[in-house]
Backbone as CSV, one residue per row, in Angstrom:
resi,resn,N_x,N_y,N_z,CA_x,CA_y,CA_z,C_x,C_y,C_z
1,UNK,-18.307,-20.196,16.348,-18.991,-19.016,16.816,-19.223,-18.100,15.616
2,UNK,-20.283,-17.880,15.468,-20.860,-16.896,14.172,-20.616,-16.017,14.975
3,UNK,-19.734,-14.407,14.156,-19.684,-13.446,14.569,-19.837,-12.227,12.827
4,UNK,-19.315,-11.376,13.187,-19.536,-9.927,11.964,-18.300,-9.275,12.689
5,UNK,-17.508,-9.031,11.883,-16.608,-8.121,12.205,-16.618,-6.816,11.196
6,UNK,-16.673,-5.973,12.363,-17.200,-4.190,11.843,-15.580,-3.885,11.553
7,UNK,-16.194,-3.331,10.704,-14.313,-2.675,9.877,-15.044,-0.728,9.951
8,UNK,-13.924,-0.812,10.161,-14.327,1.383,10.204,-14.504,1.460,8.835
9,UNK,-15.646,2.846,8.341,-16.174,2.794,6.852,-14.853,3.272,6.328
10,UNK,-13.473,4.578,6.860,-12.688,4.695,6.991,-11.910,2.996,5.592
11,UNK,-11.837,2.200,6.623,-10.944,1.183,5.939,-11.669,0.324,4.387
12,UNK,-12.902,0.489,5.240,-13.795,-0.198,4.132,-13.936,0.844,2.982
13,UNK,-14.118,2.093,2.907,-13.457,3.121,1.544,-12.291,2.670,1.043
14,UNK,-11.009,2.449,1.974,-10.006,2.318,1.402,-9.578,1.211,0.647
15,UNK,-10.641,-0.069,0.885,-10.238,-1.769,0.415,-10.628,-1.113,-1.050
16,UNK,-11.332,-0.764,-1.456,-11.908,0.249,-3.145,-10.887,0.317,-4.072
17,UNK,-9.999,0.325,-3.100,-8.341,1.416,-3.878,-7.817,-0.032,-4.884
18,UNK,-8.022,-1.213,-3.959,-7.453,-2.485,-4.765,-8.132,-3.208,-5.594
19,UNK,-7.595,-4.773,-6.537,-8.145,-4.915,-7.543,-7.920,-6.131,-7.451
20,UNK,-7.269,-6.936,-6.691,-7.264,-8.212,-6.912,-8.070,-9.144,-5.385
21,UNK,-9.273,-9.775,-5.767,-9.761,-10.660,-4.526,-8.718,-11.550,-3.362
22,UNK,-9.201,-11.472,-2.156,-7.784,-12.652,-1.064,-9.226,-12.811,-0.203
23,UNK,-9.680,-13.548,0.332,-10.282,-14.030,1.055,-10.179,-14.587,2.393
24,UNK,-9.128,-13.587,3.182,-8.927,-14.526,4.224,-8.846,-13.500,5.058
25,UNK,-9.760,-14.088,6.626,-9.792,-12.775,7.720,-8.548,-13.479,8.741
26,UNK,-7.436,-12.177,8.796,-6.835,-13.101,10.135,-6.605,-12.164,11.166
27,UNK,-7.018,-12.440,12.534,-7.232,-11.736,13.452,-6.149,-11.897,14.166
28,UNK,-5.866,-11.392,15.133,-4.412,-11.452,15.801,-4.682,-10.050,17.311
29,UNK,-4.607,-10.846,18.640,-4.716,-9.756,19.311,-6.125,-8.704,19.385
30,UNK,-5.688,-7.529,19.751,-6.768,-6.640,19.300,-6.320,-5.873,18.081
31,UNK,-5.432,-5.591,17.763,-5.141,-4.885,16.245,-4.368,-5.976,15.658
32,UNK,-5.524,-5.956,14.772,-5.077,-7.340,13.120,-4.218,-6.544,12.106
33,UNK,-3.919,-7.706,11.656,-3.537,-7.351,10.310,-4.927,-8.018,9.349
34,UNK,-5.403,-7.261,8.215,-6.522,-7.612,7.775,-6.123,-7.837,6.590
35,UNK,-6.214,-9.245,5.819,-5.999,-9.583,4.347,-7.497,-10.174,4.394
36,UNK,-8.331,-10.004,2.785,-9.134,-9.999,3.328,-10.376,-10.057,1.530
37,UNK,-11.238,-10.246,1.344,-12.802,-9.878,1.848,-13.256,-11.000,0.148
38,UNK,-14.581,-10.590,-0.059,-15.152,-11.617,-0.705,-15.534,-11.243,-2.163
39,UNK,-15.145,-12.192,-2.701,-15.896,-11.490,-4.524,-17.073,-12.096,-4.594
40,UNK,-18.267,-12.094,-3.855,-19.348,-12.313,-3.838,-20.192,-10.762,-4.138
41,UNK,-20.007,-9.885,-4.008,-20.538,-8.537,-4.167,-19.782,-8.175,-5.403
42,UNK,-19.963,-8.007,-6.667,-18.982,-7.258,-7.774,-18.759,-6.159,-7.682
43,UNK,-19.885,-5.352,-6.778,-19.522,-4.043,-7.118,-18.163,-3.340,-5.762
44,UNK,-18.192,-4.755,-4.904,-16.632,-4.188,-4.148,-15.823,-5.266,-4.490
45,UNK,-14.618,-4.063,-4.811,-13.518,-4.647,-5.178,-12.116,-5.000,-3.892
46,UNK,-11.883,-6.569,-3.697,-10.988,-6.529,-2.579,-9.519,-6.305,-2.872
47,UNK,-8.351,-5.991,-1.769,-7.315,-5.579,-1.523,-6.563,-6.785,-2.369
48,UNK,-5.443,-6.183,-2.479,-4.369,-6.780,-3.268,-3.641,-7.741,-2.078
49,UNK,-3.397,-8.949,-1.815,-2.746,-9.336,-1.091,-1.287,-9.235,-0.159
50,UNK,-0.760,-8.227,-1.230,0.314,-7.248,-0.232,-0.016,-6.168,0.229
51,UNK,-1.076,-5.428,0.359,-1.877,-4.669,1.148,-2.467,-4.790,2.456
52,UNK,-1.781,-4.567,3.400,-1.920,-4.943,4.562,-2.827,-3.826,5.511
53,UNK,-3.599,-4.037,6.140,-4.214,-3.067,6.835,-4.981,-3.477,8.243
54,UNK,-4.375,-2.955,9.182,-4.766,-3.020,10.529,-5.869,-1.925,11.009
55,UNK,-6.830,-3.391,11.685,-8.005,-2.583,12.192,-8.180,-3.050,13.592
56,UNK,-9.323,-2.320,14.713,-9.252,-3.165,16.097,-10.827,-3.488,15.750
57,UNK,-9.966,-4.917,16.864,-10.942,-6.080,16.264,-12.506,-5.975,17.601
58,UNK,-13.113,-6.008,16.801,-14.486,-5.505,17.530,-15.475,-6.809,16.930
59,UNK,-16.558,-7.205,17.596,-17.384,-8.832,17.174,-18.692,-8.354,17.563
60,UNK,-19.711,-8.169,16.781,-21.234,-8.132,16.946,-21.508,-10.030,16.628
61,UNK,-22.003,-10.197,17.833,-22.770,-12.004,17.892,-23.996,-11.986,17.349
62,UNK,-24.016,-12.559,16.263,-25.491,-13.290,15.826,-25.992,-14.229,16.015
63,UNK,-25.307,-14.839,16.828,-26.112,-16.682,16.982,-26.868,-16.252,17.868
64,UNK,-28.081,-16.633,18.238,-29.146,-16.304,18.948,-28.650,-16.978,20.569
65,UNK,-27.944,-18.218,20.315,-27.261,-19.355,21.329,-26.651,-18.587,21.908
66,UNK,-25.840,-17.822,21.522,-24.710,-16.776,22.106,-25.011,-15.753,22.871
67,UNK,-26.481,-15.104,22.496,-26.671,-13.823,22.900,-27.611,-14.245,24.499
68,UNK,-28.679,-15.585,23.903,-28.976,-16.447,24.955,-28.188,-16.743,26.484
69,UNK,-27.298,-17.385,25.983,-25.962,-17.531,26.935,-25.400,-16.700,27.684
70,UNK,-25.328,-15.311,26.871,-24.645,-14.127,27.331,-25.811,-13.135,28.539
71,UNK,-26.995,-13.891,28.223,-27.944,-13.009,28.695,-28.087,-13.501,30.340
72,UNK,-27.721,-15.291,30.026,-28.557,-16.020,31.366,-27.162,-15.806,31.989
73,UNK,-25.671,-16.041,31.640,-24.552,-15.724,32.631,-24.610,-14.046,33.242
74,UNK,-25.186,-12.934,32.369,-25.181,-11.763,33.070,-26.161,-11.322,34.093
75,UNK,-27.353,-11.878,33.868,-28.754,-12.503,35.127,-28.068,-12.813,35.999
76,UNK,-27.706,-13.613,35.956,-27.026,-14.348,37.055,-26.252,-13.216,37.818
77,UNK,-24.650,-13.093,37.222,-24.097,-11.969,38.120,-24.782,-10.727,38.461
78,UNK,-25.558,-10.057,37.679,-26.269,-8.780,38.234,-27.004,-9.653,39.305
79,UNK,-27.710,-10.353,39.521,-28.584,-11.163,40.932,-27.359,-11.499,41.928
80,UNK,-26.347,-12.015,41.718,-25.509,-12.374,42.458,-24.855,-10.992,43.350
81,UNK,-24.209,-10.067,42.282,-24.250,-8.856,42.861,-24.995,-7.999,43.719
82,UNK,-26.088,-8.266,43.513,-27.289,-7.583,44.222,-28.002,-8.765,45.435
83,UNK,-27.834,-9.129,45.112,-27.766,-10.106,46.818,-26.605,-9.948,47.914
84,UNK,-25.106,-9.810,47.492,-24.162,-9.881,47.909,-24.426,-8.257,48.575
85,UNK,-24.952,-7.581,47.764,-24.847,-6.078,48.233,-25.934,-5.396,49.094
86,UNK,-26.661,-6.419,48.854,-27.938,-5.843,49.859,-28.024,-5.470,51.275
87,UNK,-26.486,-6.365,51.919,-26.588,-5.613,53.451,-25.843,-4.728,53.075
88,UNK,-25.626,-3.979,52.001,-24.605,-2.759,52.513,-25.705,-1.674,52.132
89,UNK,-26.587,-1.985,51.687,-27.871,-0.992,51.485,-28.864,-1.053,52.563
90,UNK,-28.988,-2.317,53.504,-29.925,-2.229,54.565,-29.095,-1.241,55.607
91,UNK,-28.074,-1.473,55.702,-26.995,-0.693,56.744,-27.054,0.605,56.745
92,UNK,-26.921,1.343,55.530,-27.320,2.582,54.906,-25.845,3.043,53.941
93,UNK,-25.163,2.201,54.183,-23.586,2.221,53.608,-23.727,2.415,52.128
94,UNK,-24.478,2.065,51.020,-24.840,2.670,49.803,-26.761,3.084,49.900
95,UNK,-26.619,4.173,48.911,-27.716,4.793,48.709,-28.913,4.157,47.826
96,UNK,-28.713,3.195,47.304,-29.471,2.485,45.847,-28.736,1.265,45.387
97,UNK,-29.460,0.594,44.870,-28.965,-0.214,43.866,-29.910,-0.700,42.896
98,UNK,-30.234,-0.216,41.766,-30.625,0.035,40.914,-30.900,-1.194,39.722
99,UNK,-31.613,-2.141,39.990,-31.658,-3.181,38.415,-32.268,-3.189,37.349
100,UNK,-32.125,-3.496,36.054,-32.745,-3.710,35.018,-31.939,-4.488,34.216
101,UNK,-32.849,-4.524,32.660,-32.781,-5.832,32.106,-31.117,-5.384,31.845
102,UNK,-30.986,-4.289,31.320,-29.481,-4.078,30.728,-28.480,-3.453,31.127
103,UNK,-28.908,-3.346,32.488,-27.656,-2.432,33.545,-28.082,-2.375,34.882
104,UNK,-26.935,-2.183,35.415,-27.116,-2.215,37.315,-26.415,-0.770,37.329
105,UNK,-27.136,0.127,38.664,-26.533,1.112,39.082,-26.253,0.825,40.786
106,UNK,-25.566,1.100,41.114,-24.693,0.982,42.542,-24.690,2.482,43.022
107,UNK,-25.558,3.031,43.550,-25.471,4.350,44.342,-24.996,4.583,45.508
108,UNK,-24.019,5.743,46.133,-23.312,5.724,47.277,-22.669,6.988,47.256
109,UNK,-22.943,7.193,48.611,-22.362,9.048,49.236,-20.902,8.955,49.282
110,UNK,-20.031,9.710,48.743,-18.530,9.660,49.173,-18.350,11.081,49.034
111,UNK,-17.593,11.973,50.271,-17.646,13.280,50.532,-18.920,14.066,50.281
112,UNK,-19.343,13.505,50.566,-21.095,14.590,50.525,-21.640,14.519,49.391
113,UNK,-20.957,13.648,48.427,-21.452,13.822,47.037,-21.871,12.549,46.494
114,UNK,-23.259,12.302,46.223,-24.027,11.113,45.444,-22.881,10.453,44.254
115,UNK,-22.653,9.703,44.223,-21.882,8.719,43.102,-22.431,7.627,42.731
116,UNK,-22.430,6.979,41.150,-22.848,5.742,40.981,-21.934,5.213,40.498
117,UNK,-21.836,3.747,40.307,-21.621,2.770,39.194,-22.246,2.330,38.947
118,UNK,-21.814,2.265,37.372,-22.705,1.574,36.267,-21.823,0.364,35.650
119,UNK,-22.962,-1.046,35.640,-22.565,-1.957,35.393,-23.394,-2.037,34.287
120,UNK,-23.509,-2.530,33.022,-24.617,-2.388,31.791,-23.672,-3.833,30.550
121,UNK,-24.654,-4.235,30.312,-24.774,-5.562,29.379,-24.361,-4.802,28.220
122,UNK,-23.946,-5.528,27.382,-23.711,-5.237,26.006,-23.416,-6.227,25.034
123,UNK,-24.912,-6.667,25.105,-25.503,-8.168,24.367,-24.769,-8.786,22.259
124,UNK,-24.418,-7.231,22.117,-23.668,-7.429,20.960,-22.359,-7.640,20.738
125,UNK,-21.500,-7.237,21.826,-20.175,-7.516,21.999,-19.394,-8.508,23.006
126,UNK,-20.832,-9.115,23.551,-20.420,-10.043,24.677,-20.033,-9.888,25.811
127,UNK,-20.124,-8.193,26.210,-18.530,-7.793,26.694,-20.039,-7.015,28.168
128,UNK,-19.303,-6.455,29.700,-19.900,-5.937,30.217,-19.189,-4.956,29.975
129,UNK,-19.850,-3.451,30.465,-19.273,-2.320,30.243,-19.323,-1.844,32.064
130,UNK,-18.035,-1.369,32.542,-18.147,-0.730,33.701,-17.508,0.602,33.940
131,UNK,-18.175,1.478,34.835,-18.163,2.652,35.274,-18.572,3.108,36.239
132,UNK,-17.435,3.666,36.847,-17.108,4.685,38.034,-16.712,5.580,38.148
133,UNK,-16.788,6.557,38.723,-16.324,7.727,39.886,-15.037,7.564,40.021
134,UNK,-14.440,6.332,40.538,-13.225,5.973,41.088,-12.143,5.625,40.357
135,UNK,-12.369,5.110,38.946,-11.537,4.508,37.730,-11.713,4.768,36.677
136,UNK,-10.926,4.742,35.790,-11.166,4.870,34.458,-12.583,4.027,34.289
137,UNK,-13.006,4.313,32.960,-14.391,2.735,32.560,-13.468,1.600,31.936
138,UNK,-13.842,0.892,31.981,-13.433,-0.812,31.898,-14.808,-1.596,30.823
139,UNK,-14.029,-2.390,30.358,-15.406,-4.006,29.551,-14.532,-4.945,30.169
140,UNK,-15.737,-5.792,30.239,-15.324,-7.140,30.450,-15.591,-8.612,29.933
141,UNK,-14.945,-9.148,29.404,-14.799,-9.965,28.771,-15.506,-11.150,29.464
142,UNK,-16.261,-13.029,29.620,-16.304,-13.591,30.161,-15.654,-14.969,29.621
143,UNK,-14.277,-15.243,30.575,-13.765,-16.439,29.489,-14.367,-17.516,30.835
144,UNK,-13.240,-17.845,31.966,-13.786,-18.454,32.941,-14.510,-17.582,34.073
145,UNK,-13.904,-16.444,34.079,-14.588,-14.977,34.876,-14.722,-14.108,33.832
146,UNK,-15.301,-12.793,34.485,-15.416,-11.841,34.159,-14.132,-11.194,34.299
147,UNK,-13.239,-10.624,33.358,-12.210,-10.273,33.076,-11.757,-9.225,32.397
148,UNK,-11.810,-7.781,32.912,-10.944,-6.640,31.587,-9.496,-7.231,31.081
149,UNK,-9.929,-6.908,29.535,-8.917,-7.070,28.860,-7.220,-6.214,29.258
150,UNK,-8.053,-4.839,29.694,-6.763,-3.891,30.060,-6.192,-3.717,31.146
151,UNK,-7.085,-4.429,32.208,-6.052,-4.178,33.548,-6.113,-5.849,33.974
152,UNK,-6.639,-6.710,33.157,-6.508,-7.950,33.808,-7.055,-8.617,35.170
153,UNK,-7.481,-7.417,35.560,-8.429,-7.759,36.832,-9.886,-8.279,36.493
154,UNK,-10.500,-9.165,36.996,-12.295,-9.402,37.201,-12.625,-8.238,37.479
155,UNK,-13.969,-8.486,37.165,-15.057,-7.325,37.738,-15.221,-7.385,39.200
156,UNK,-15.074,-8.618,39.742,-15.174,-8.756,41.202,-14.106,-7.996,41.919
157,UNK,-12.785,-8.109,41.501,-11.907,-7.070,42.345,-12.230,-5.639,42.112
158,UNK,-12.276,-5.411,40.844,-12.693,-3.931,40.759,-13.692,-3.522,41.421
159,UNK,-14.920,-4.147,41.411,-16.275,-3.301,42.121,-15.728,-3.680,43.403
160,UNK,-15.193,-4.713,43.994,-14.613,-4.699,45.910,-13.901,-3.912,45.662
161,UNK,-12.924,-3.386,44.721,-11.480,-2.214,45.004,-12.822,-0.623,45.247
162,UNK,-13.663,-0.375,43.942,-15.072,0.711,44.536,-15.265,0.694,45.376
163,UNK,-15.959,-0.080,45.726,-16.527,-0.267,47.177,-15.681,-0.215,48.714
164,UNK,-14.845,-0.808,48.292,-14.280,-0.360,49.761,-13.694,1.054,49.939
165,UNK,-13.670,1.694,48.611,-12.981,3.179,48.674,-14.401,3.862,49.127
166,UNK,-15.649,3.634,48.514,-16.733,4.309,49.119,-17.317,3.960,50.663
167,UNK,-17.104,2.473,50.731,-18.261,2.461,51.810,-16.882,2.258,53.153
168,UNK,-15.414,1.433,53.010,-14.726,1.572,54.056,-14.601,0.175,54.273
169,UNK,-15.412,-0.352,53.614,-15.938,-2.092,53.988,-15.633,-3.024,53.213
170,UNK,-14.575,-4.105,53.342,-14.183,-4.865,52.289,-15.590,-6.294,52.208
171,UNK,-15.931,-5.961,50.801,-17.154,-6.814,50.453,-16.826,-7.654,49.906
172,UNK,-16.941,-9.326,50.246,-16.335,-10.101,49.630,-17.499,-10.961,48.553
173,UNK,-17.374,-10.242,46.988,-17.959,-10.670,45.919,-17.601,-12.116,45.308
């Protein structure tokens, strides 16, 4: 998998400080330890190999295959979603549901007051981004599901855990 890993300019000022080249990225988790970078550029100079420096690990995809892939599995669930949800919009139980190429909005009355979620692609990190009214925001990862890294739940329980707090109705995604 061709990826780019973004280092904060923060760290990338600080690799400056050293003088001897190490060439090796090792990732670990979400915060690495970073030994690291290339004497292909002369005018940057890499870290000394006992110089250790932790960064969180973040991946912009360049393979075109990847972003491809990432595009036709998120089609899919935004359509899947929006089929699944459509009787709760004929019913009158949500207010909207909203598609485009790079995000879904989920509209719905709870105490008199209009609320959305936002479901939105994020074709560079692989990752979906979600947001509610009801929860913190969440990404999601797709290994065999759709999966946050931080609460370990799919996207499918979370938007049924939304949804049934708004509409009353357990929707089975």
């Amino acid at each position: 998998m061709n990826s780019i890993k973004l280092l904060n300019l923060k760290v990338v000022q600080n690799l400056s400080k050293f003088n001897t080249p190490y060439k090796v990225f090792n990732f670990r988790k979400s915060i690495s330890t970073l030994k690291f970078l290339c004497d292909s550029n002369p005018k940057f100079v890499p870290p000394l190999a006992h110089n250790l420096l932790k960064l969180k690990k973040n991946r912009i995809y360049t393979n075109s295959s990847d972003i491809s892939q990432f595009s036709s599995k998120t089609e899919g669930l935004f359509f899947e979603i929006e089929k699944k949800l459509s009787d709760l919009l004929d019913n009158g139980l949500l207010s909207d549901i909203d598609l485009h190429d790079e995000f879904m909005n989920i509209s719905f009355n709870l105490n008199g007051e209009k609320n959305t979620i936002v479901i939105s692609k994020q074709p560079a990190t692989n990752q979906i981004w979600y947001s509610s009214p009801l929860r913190k925001p969440d990404y999601f990862e797709f290994n065999s599901d759709w999966r946050s890294n931080r609460t370990n739940k799919t996207l499918f329980e979370v938007l049924n855990d939304d949804l049934f707090k708004a509409t009353g109705i357990h929707v089975n995604l």
